[in-house]
C-alpha positions in Angstrom: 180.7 20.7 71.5 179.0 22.3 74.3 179.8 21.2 77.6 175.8 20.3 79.4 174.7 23.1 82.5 175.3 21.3 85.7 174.1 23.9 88.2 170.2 24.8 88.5 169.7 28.5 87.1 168.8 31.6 88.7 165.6 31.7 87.0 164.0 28.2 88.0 161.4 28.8 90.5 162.4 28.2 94.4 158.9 26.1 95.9 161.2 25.3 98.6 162.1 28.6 99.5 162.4 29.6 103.4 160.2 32.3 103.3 156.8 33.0 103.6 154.3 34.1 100.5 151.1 36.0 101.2 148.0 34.5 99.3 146.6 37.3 97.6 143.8 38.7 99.5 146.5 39.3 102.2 148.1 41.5 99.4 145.0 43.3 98.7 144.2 43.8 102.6 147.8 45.6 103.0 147.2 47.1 99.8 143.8 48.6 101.2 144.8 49.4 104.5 147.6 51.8 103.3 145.0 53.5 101.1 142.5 53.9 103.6 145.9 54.9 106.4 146.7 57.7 103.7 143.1 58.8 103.4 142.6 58.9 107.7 146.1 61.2 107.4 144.1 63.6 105.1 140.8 63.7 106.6 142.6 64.4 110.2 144.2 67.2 108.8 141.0 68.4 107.7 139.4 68.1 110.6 136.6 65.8 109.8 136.7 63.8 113.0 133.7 61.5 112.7 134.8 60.3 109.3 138.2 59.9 110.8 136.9 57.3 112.9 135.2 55.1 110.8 138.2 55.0 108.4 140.3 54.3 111.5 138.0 51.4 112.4 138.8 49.9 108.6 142.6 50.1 109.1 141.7 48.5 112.5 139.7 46.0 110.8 142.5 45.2 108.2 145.5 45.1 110.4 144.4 44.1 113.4 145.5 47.2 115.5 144.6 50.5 115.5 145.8 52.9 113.2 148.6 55.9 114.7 146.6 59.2 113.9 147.7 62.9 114.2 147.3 65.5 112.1 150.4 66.5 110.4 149.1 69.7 109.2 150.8 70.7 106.0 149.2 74.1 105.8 147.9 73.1 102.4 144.4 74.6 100.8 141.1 72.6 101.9 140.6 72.3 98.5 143.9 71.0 98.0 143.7 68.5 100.6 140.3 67.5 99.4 141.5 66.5 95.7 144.0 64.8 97.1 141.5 62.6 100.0 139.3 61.7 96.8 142.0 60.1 95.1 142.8 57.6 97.9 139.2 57.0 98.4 139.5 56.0 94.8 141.9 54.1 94.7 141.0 53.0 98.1 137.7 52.0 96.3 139.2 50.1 93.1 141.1 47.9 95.4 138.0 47.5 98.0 136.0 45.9 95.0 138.8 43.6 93.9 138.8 42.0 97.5 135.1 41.8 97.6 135.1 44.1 100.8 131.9 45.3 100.6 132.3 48.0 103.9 135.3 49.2 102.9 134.2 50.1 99.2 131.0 52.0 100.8 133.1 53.5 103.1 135.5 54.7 100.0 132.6 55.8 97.7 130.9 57.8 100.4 134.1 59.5 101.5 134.9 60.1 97.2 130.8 61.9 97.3 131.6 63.9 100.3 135.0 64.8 99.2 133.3 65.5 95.5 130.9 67.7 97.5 133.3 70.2 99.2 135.3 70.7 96.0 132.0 71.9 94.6 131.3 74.0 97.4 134.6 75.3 98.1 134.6 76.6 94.0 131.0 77.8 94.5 132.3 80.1 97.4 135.1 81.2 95.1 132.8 82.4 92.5 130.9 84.2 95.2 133.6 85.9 96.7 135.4 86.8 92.8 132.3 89.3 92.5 
């Protein structure tokens, strides 16, 4: 009634494929240097040159080459450009833990405190300066 499949189908796995697959900790090392690449592009454009460097030494770390930096200066608000470098410490963080990259999640939870600390001091001097 039904005439059998003959060819193999497009949804059986390919173990013989040409290419190569990345284990997972490779996955999570680009993962985590991209984060940490995004975070050095915000905290060059704010200026914060020593913390630059040690992120630039964790891309280093993770790639195996130095990180490009500049600052692309955006003319966006410090306070703007500091919600925005917490966010990729934290995510920076999340994925630092999964990989069992102990330096890398200090790193990210000290840069997510320092960050944490300018947005409180940056609304502080807006009260201040509403009076």
């Amino acid at each position: 009634m039904y005439e059998p499949i003959r060819t193999p189908s497009v949804h059986s796995p390919a173990d013989d494929a040409d290419f190569p697959h990345r284990s997972r900790e490779e996955e999570l090392d680009i993962q985590l240097a991209g984060h940490l690449s995004a975070l050095l592009a915000v905290t060059d454009e704010l200026g914060l040159g020593p913390a630059g460097d040690r992120i630039a030494e964790q891309v280093a770390r993770l790639r195996g080459a130095p990180p490009a930096r500049h600052a692309a200066l955006t003319d966006a608000a410090p306070a703007s450009l500091h919600r925005r470098a917490h966010a990729l410490a934290g995510r920076a963080l999340v994925v630092a833990a999964s990989r069992a990259d102990t330096t890398a999640a200090i790193l990210s939870a000290q840069r997510m405190d320092a960050h944490t600390e300018a947005l409180a001091f940056t609304a502080a001097e807006q009260l201040v300066g509403a009076h």
